[in-house]
N, C-alpha and C positions, 0 to 999 in steps of 0.2 A: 273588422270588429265583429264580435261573437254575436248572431240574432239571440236577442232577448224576447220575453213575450213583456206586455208591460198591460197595465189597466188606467185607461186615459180616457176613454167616452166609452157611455153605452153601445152608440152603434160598432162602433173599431171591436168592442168584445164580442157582439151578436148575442143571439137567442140563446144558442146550444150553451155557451159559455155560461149568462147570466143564471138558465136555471140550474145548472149542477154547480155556482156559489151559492145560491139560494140554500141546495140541499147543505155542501160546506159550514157552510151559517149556523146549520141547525147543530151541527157538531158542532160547532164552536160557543154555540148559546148553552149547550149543555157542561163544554167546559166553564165558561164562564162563573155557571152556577153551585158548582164544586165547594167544598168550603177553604180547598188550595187550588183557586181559580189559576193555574201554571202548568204548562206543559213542554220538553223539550224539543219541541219538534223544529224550533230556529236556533237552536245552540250552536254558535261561531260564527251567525250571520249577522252582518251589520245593517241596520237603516237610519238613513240620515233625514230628518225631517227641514225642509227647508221650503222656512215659511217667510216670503215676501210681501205678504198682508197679516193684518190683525186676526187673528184665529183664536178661541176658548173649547170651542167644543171641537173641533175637527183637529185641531193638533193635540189635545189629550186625548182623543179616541184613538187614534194611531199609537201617541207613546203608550199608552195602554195596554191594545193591540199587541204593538209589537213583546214587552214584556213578555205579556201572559203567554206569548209565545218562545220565551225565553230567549228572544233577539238581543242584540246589542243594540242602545241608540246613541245615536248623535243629533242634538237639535243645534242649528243654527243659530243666533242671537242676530238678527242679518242689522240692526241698531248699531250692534257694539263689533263689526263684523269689519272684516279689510274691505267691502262694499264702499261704506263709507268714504274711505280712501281712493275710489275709484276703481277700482279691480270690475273687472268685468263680469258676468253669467258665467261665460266661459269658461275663465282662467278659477271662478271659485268651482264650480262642477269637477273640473278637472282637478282641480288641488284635492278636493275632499275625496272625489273619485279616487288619485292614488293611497288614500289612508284606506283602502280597502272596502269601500261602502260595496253593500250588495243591490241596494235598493234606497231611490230615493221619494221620499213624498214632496211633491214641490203645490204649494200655493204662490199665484203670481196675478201679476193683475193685467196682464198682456194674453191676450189668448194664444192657446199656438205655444207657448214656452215649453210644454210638457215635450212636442214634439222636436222641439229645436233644442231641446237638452238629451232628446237621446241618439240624440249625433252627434253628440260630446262625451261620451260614456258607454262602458261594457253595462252598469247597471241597470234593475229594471225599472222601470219612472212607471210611479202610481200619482192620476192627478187627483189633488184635493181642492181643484181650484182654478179655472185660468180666467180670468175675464168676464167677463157675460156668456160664454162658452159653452163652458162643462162642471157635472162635479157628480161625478158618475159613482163614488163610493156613499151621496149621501143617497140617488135615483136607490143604489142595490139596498141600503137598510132601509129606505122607505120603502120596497116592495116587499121584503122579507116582514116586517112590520104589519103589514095589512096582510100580507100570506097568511101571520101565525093568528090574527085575529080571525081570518076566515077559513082556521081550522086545520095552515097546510094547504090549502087548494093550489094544486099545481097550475091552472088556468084564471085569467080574470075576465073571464067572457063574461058579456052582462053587468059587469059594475062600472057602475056611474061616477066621475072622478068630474069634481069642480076646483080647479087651480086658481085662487082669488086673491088679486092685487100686482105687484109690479111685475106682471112677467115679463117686459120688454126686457130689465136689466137683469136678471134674474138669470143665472144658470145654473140654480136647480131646478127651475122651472122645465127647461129645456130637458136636464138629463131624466129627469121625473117624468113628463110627459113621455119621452122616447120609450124606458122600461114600460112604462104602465099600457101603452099602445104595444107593445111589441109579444106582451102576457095578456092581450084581449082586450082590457078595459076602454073602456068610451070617454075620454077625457074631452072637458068643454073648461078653456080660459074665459075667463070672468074678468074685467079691466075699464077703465077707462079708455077710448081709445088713443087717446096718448099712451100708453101701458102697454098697449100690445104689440109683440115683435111686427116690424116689416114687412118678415113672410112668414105668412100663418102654416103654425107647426098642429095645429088643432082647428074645432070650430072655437068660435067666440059666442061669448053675450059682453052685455053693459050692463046688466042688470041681474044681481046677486036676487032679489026677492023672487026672480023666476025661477031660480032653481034651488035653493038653500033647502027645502021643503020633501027634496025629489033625489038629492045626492046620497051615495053609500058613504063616498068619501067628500070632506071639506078639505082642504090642504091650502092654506094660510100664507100667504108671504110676505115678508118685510117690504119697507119701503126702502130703499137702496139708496137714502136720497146723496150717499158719496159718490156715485155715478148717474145722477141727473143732472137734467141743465135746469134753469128753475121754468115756469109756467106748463108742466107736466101734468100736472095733478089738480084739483078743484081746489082752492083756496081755503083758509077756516076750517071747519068743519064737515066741511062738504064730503071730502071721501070719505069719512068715519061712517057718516051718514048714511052713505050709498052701497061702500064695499067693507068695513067692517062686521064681524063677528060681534055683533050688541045682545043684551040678553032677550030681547023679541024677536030675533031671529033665532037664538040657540032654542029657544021655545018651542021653534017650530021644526027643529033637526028631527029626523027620525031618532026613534028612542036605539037599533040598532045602529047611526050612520057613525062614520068615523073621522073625527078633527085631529089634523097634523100640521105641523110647521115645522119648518126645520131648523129654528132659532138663529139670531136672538131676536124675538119680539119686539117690538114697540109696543108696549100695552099706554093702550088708549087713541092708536089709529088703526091697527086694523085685527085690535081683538078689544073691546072694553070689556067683557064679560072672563070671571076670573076663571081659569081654563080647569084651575083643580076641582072645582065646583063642577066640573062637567062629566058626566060618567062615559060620553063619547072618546072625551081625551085619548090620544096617545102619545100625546107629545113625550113626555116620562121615557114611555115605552121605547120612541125612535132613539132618543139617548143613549140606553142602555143597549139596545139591537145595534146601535153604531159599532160597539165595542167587536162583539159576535161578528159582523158585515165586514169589516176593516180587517182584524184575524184570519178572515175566510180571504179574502184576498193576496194578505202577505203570503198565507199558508200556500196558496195555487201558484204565487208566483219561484215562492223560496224555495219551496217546500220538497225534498228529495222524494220519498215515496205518500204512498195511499196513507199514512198512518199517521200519528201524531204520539209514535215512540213511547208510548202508556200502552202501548194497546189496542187503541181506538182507531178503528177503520174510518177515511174518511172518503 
């Protein structure tokens, strides 16, 4: 089988890797912006999106993505799909593998799928997803995100990163934390300790009011409660209380720090303060940088030369 490169975790990419997407990115945010946001630089290439969990933002960033790059897509419906019928991972990889795909996006709810599908394939597997694991394309637009707020800065030595709420279940937490330590930054999980991984990938607290105050960055996470067991979390109101974003804490943010999340919210557990009202906000911003990050990715993996066939050096 032909070695592929493929984009599955921060760490399997490394440093050297992450920061020349970063730079990718910035070409692809400036196509983006274009007012014919397209470019041929994937024309004949196929990507198949196959998505095994519920997905809104992260399987339209990709078909997106892929477009604007002038890809061919194929998405999965895996509902209405011979899965159903029984057919395997395998025998469906394989099937769609031979229609030609070049590159597959798999979200899955089993960790490890990414890597056990690219033993079943000449194509390159981008994860968007495996489990509590990984989700290493949303770590590269969250860091690109905060880069472009601070200017570009190719290092984040010095900045203060508060991860608040489920990290235990959480793999963006996971791939978030890996990029942001590995570009400098000082990240501290914020949690219940029911909430925090097993084996601590960070320092911790229990207490958001010690640091809310003192953070560059706030970075917001859902509660996962589809992968909890129950008796996890304080009952009532209790976590709102404790580890929410309320408006007397956003009060207290520094007027430069910066609020992210990587959607979908629950609003009213762990953000009650309406977030467009926030001039910190980036949430918007990660959205739209998804598009740019996801592009920059296809582009390193598919992508024949340095350019993007307009012109544009990349």
């Amino acid at each position: 089988m032909t070695e592929r490169r493929h984009f599955r975790s921060i760490d399997e990419v490394g440093i050297d890797s992450i920061r020349r997407l970063l730079d990718v990115t910035d070409h692809m945010a400036e196509v983006s912006r274009r007012p014919n946001p397209k470019v041929p630089a994937l024309r004949g290439r196929t990507i198949c999106n196959l998505f095994f969990e519920d997905s809104t933002r992260t399987r339209m960033s990709f078909d997106t993505a892929a477009k604007r790059l002038s890809a061919d897509t194929m998405t999965l419906a895996v509902g209405s799909s011979s899965v159903n019928k029984g057919e395997s991972l395998r025998d469906t990889v394989e099937t769609l593998s031979a229609m030609g795909v070049d590159a597959f996006v798999i979200r899955h709810r089993t960790a490890g799928t990414p890597w056990q599908i690219a033993e079943w394939t000449n194509a390159a597997i981008v994860n968007a997803g495996d489990g509590w694991h990984a989700h290493p394309t949303q770590a590269l637009l969250d860091a690109y995100t905060i880069r472009t707020r601070l200017g570009g800065a190719t290092s984040f030595d010095g900045l203060s990163v508060a991860i608040v709420g489920d990290v235990r279940h959480s793999r963006v937490a996971r791939s978030v934390t890996q990029i942001l330590t590995m570009l400098g930054a000082d990240v501290r999980l914020v949690a219940p300790r029911t909430l925090l991984p097993p084996v601590p990938m960070a320092p911790s607290s229990h207490d958001l009011d010690d640091v809310v105050g003192d953070v560059d960055v706030l970075y917001l996470l859902r509660m996962q409660s589809e992968r909890m067991g129950t008796g996890l979390v304080p009952g009532g109101t209790e976590y709102t209380d404790r580890f929410a974003l309320t408006p007397a804490r956003a009060r207290r943010l520094r007027r430069d720090a910066m609020v992210m999340h990587p959607g979908p919210m629950n609003r009213g557990v762990e953000i009650t303060v309406d977030p467009s009202t926030l001039g910190q906000s980036l949430i918007l911003d990660q959205v739209t940088n998804g598009i740019a990050a996801r592009m920059a990715v296809l582009f390193d993996l598919l992508g024949s030369s340095g350019t993007l066939e307009d012109g544009s050096n990349v």
